[in-house]
PyMOL CGO cylinders between C-alpha atoms (Angstrom):
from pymol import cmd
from pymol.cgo import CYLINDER

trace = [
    CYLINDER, -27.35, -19.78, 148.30, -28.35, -19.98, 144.66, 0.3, 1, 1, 1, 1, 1, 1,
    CYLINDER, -28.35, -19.98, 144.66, -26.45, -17.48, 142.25, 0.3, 1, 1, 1, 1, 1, 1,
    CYLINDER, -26.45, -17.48, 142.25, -28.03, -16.44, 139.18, 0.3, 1, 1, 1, 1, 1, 1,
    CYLINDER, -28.03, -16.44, 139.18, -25.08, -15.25, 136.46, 0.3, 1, 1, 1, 1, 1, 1,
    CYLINDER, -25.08, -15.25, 136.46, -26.07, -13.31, 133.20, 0.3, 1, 1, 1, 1, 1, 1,
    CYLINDER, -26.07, -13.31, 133.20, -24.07, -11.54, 130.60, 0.3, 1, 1, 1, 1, 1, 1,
    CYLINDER, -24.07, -11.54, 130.60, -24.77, -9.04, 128.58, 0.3, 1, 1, 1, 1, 1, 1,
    CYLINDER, -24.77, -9.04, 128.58, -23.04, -5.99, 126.64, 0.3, 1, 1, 1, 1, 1, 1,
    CYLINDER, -23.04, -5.99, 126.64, -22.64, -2.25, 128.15, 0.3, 1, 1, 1, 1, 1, 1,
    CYLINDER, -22.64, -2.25, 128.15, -25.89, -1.15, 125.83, 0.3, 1, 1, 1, 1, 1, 1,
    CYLINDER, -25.89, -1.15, 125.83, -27.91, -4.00, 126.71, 0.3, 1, 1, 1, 1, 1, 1,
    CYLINDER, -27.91, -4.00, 126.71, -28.36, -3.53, 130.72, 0.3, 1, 1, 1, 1, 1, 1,
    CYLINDER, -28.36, -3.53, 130.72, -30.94, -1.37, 132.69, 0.3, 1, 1, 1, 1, 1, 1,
    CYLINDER, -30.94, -1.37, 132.69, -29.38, 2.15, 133.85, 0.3, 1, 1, 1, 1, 1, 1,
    CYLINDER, -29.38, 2.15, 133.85, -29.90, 0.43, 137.63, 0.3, 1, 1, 1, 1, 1, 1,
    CYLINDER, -29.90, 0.43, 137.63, -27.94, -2.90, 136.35, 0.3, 1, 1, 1, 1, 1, 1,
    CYLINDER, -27.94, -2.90, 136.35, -24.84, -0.35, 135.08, 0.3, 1, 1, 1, 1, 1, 1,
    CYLINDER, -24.84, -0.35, 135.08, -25.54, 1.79, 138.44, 0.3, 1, 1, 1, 1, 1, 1,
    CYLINDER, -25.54, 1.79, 138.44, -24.96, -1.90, 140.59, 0.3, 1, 1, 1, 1, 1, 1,
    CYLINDER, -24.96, -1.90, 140.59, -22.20, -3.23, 138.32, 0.3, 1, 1, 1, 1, 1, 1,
    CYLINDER, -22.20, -3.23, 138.32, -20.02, 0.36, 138.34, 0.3, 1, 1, 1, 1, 1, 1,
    CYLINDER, -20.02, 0.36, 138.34, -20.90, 0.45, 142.29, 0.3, 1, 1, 1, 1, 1, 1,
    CYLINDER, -20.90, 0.45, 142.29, -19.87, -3.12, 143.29, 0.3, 1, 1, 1, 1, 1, 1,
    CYLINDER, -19.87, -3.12, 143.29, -16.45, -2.36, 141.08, 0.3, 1, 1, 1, 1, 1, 1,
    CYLINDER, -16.45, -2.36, 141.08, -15.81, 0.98, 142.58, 0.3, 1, 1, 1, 1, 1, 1,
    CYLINDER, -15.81, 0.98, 142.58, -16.51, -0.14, 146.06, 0.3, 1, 1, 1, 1, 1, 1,
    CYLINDER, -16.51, -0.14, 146.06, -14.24, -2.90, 145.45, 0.3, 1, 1, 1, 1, 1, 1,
    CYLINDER, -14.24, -2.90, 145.45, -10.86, -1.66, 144.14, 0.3, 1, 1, 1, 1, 1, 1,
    CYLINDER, -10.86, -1.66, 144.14, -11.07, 1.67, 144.60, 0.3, 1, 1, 1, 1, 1, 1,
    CYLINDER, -11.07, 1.67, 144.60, -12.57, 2.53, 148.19, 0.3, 1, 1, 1, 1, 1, 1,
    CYLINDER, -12.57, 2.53, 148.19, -11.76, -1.08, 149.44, 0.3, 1, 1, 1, 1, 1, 1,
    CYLINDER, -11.76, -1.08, 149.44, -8.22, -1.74, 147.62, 0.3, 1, 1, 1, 1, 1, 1,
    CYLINDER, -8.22, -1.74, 147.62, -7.57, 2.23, 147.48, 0.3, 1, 1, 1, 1, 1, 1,
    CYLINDER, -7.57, 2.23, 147.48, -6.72, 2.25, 143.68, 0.3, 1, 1, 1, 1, 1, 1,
    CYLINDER, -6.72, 2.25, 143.68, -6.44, 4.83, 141.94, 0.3, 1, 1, 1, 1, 1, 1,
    CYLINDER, -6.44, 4.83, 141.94, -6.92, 3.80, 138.00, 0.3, 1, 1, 1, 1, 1, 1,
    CYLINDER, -6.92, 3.80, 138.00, -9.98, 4.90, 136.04, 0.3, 1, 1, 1, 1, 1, 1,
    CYLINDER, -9.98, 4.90, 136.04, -11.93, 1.90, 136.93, 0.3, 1, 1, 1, 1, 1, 1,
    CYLINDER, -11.93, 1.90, 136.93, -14.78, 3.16, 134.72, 0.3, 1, 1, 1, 1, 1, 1,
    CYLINDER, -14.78, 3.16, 134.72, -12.90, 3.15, 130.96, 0.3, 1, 1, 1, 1, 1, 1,
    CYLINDER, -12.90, 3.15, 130.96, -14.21, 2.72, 127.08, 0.3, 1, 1, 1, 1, 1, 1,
    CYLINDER, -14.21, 2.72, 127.08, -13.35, -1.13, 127.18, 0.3, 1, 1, 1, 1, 1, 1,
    CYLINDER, -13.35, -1.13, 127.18, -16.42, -1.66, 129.69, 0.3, 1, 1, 1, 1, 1, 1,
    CYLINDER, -16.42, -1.66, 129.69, -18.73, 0.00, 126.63, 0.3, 1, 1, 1, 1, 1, 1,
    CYLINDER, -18.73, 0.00, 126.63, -17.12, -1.66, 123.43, 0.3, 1, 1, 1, 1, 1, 1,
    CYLINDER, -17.12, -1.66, 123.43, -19.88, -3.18, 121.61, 0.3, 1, 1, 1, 1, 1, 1,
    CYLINDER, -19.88, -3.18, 121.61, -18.13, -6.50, 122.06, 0.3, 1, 1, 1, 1, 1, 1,
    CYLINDER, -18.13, -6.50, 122.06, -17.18, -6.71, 125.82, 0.3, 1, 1, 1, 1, 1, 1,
    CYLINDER, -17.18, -6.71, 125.82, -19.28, -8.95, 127.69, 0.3, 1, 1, 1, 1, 1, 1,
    CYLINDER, -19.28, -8.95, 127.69, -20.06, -8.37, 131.26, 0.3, 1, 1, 1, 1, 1, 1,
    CYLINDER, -20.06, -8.37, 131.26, -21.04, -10.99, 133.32, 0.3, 1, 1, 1, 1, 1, 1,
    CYLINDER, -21.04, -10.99, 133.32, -23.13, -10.18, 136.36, 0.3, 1, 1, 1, 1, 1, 1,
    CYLINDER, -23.13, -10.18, 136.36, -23.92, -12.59, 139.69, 0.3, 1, 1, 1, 1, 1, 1,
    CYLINDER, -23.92, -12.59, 139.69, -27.11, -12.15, 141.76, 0.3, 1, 1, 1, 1, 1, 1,
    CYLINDER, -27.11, -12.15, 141.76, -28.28, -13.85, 144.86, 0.3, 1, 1, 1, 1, 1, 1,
    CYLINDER, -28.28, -13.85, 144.86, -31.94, -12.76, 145.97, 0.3, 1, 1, 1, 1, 1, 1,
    CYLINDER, -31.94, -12.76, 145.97, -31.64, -11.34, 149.33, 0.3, 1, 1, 1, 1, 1, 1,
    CYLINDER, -31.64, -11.34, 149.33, -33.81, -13.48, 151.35, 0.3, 1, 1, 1, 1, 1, 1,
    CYLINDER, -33.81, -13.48, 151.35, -36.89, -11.81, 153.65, 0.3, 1, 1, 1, 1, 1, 1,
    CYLINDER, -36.89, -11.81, 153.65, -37.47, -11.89, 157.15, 0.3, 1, 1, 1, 1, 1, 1,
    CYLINDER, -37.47, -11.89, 157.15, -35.29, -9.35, 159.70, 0.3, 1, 1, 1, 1, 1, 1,
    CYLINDER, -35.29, -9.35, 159.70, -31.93, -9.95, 159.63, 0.3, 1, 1, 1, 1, 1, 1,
    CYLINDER, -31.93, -9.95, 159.63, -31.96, -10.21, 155.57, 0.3, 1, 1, 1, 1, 1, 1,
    CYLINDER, -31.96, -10.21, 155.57, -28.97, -12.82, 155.10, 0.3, 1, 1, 1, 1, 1, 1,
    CYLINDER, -28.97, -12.82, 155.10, -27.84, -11.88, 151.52, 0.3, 1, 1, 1, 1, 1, 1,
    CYLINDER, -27.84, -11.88, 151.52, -28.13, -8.03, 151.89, 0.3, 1, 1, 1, 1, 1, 1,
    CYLINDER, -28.13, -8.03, 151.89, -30.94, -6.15, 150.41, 0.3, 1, 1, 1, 1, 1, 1,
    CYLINDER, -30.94, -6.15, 150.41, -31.81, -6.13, 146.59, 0.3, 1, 1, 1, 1, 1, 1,
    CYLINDER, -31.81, -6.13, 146.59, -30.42, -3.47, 144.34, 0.3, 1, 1, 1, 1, 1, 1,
    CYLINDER, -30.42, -3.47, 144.34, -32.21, -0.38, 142.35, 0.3, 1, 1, 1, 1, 1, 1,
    CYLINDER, -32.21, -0.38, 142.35, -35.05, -1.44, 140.40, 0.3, 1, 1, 1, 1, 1, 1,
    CYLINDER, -35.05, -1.44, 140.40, -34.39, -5.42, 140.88, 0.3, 1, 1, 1, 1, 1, 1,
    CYLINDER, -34.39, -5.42, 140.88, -35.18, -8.14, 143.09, 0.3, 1, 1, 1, 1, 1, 1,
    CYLINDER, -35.18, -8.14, 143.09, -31.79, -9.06, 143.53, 0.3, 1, 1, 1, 1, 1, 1,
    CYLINDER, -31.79, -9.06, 143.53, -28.66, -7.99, 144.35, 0.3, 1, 1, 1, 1, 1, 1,
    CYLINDER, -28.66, -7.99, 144.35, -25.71, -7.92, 142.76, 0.3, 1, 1, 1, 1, 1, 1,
    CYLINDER, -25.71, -7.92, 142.76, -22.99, -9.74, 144.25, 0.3, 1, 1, 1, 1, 1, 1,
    CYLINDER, -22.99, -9.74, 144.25, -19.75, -10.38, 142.24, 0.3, 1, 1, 1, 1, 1, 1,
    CYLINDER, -19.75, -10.38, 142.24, -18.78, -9.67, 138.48, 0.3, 1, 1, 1, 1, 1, 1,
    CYLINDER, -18.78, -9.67, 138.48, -15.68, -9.66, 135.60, 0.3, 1, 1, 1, 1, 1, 1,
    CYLINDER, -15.68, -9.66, 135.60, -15.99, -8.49, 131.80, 0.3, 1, 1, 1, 1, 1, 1,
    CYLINDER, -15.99, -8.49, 131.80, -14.74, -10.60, 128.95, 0.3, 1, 1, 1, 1, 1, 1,
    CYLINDER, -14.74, -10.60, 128.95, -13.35, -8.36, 125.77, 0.3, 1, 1, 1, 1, 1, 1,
    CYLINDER, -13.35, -8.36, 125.77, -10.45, -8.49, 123.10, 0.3, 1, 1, 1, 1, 1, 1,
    CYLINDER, -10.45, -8.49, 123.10, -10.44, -10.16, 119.60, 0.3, 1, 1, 1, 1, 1, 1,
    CYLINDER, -10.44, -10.16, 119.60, -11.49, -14.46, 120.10, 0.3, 1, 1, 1, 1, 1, 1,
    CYLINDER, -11.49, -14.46, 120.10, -7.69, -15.02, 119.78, 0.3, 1, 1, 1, 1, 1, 1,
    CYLINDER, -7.69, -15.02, 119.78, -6.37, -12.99, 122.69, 0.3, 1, 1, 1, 1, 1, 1,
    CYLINDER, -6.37, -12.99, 122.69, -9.31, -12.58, 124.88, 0.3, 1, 1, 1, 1, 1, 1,
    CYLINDER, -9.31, -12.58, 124.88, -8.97, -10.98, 128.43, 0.3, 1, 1, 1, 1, 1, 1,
    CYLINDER, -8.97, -10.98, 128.43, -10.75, -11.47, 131.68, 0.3, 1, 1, 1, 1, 1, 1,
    CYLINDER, -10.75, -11.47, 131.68, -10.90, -8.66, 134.10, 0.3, 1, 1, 1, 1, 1, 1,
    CYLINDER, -10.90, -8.66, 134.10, -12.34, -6.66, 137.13, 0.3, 1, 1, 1, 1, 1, 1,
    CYLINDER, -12.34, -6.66, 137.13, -13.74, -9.92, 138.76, 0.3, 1, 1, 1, 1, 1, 1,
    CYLINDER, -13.74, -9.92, 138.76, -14.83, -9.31, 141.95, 0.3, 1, 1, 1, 1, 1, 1,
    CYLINDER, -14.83, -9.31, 141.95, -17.05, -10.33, 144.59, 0.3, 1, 1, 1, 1, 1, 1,
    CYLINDER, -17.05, -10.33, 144.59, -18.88, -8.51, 147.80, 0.3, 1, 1, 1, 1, 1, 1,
    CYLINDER, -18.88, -8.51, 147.80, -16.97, -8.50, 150.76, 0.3, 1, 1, 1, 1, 1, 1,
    CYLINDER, -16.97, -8.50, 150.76, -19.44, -10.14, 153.08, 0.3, 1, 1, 1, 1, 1, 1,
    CYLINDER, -19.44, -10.14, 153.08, -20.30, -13.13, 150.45, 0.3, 1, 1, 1, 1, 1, 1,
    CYLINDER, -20.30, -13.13, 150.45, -16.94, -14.49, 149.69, 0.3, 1, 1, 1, 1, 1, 1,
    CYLINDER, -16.94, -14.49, 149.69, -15.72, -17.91, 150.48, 0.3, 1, 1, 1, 1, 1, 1,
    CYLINDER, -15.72, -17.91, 150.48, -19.08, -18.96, 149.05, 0.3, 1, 1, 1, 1, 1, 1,
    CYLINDER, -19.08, -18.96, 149.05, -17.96, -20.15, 145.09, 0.3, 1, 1, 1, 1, 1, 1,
    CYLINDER, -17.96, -20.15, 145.09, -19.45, -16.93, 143.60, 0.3, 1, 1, 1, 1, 1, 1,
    CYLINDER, -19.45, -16.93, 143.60, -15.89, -16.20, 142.11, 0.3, 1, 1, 1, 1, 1, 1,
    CYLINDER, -15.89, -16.20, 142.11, -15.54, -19.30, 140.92, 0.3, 1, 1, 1, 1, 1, 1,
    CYLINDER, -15.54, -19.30, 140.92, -18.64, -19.31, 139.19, 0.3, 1, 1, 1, 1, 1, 1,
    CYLINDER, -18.64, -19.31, 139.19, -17.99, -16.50, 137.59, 0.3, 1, 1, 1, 1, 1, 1,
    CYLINDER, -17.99, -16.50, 137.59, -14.44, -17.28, 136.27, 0.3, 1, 1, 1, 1, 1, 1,
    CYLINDER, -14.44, -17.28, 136.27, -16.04, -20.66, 134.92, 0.3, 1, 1, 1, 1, 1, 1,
    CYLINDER, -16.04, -20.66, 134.92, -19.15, -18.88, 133.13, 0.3, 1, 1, 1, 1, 1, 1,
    CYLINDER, -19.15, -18.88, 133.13, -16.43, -16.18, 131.71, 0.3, 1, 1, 1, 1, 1, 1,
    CYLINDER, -16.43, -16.18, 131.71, -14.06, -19.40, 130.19, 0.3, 1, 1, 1, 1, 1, 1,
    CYLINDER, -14.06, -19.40, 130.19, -17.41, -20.35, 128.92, 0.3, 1, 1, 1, 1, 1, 1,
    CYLINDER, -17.41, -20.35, 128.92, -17.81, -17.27, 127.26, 0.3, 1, 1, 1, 1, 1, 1,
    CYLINDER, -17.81, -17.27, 127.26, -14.59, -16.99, 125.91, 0.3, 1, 1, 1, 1, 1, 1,
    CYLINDER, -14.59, -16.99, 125.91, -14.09, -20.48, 124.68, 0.3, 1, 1, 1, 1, 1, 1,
    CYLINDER, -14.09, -20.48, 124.68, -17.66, -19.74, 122.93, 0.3, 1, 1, 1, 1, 1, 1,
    CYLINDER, -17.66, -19.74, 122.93, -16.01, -16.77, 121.10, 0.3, 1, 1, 1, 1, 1, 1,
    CYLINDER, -16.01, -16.77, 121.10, -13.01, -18.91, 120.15, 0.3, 1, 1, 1, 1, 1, 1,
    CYLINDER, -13.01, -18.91, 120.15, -15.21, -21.44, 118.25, 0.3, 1, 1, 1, 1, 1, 1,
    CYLINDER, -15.21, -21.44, 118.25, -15.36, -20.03, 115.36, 0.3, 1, 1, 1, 1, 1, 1,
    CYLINDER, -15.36, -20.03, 115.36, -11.56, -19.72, 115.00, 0.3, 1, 1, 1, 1, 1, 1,
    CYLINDER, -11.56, -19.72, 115.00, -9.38, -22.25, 112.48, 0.3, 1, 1, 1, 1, 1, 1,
    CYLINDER, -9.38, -22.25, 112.48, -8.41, -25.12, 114.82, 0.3, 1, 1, 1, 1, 1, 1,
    CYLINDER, -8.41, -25.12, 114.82, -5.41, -25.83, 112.04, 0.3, 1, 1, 1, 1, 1, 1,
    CYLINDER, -5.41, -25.83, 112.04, -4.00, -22.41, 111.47, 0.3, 1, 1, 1, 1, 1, 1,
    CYLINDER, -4.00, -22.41, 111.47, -4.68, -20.34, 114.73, 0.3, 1, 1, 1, 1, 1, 1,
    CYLINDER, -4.68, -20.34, 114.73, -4.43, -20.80, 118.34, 0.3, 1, 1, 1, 1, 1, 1,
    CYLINDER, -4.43, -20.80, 118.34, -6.75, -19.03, 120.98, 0.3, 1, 1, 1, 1, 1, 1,
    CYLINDER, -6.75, -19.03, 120.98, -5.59, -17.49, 124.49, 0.3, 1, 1, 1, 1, 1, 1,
    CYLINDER, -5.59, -17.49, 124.49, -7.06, -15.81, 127.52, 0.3, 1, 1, 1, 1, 1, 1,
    CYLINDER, -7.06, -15.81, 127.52, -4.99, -13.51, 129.79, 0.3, 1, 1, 1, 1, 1, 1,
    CYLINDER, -4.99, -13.51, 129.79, -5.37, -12.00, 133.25, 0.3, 1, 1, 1, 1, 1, 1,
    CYLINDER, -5.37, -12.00, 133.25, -3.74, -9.33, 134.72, 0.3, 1, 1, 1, 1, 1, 1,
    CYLINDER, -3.74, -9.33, 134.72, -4.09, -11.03, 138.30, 0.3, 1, 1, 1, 1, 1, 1,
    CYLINDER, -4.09, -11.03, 138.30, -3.62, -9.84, 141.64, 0.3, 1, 1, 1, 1, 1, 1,
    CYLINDER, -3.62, -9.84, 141.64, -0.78, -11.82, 142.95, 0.3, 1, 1, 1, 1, 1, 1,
    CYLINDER, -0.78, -11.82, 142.95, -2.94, -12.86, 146.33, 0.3, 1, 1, 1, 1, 1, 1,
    CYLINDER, -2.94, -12.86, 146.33, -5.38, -14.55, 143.87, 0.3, 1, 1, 1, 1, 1, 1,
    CYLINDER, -5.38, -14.55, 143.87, -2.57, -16.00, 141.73, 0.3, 1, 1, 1, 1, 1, 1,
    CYLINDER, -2.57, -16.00, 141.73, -3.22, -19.95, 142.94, 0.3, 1, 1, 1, 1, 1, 1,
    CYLINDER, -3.22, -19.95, 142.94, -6.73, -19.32, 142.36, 0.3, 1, 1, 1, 1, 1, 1,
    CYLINDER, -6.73, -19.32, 142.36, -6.40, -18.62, 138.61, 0.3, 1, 1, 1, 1, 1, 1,
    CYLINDER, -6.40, -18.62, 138.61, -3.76, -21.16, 138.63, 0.3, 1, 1, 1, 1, 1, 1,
    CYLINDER, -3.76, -21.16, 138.63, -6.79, -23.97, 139.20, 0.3, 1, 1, 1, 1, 1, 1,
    CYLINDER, -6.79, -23.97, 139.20, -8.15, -23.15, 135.79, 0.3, 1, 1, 1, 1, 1, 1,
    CYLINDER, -8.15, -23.15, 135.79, -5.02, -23.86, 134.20, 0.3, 1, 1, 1, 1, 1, 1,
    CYLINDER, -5.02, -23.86, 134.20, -3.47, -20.03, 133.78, 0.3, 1, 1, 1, 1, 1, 1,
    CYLINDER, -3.47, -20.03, 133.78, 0.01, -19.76, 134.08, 0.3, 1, 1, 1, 1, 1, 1,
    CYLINDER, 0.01, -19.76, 134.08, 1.95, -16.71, 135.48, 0.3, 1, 1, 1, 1, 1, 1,
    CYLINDER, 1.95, -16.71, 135.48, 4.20, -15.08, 132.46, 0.3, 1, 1, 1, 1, 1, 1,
    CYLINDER, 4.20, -15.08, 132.46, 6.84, -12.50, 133.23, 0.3, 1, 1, 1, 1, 1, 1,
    CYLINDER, 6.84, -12.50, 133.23, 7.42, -11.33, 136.66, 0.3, 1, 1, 1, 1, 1, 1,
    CYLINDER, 7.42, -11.33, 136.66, 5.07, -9.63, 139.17, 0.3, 1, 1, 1, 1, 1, 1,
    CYLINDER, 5.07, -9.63, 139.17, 4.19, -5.74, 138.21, 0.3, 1, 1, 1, 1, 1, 1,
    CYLINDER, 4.19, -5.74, 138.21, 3.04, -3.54, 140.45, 0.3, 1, 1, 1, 1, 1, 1,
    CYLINDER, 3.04, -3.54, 140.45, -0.54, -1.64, 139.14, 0.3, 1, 1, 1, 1, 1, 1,
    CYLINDER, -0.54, -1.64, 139.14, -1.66, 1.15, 141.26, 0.3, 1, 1, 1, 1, 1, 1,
    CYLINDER, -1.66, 1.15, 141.26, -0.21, 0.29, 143.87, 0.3, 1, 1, 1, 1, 1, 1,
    CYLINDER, -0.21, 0.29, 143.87, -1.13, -3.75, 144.14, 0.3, 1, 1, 1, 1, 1, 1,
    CYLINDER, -1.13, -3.75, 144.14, 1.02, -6.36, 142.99, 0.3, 1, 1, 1, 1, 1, 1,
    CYLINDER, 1.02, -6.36, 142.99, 0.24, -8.26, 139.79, 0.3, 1, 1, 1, 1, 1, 1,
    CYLINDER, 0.24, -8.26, 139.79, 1.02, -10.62, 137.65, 0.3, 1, 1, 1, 1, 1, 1,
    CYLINDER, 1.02, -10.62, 137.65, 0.04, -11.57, 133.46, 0.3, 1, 1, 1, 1, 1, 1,
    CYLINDER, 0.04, -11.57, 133.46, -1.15, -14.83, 133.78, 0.3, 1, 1, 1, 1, 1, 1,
    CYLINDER, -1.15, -14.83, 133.78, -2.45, -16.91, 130.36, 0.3, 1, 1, 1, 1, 1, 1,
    CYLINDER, -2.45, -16.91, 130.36, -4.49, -19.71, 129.52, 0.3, 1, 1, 1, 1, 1, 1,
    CYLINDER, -4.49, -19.71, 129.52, -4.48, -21.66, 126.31, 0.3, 1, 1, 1, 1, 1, 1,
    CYLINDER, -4.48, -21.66, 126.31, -7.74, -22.56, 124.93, 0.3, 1, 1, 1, 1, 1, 1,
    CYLINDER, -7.74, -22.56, 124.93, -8.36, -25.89, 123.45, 0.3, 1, 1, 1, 1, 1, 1,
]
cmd.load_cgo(trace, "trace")
């Protein structure tokens, strides 16, 4: 399966792209996880949040192995996280993925094109005088996962809504 990633800002993506994104993210942690935060808030359309989005093209033929395309597109969207904060303390969050495509790397080519992102927005930082980090507030199930990119757990786990967490950070180099 071949995943196409883009990013973009908020003001930059199609009504049906911002219809797919807030429905893959609302399927996800609230109906599937049954949270019950705002999932939709004012960091998603700060001019300088990045969202990345992941698309497979749903195939032809009957049985349609990658689901059907979304809105206006053809391809569907199948995973996604947002990138925001100032290039010194970046965060990464709502990553997710559909239910019936993971196990397949999507999520971890997301997390890698997000580290991308945010070691792009670092860049311009002093190397001498200032340091750059990127933080997760991780689900504790998906803790080892983050772990392979080099985040570290800090403090102890929290619960958020209901689902354990825990504030994991990753120094940038």
């Amino acid at each position: 399966m071949q995943t196409h990633i883009t990013g973009r800002t908020l003001l930059d993506m199609t009504p049906q792209q911002v219809h797919a994104m807030y429905k893959l993210r609302v399927d996800v942690f609230v109906n599937e996880q049954q949270s019950t935060f705002a999932e939709i808030d004012d960091t998603d359309a700060h001019p300088k949040t990045h969202h990345l989005l992941a698309y497979v093209h749903p195939g032809s033929g009957p049985d349609y192995p990658y689901g059907v395309a979304d809105p206006g597109s053809p391809l569907r969207l199948v995973g996604t996280a947002r990138i925001f904060g100032p290039p010194e303390a970046q965060h990464i969050g709502r990553l997710c993925v559909v239910p019936d495509l993971r196990g397949y790397g999507i999520a971890k080519q997301i997390i890698e094109q997000a580290l991308e992102v945010a070691r792009g927005r670092a860049a311009a930082l002093d190397p001498v005088s200032q340091s750059a980090i990127v933080k997760i507030e991780a689900q504790t199930h998906v803790q080892k996962f983050y772990e392979g990119y080099g985040f570290a757990a800090v403090g102890e786990p929290f619960d958020l809504e209901g689902v354990e967490h825990v504030e994991m950070h990753l120094a940038l180099d």
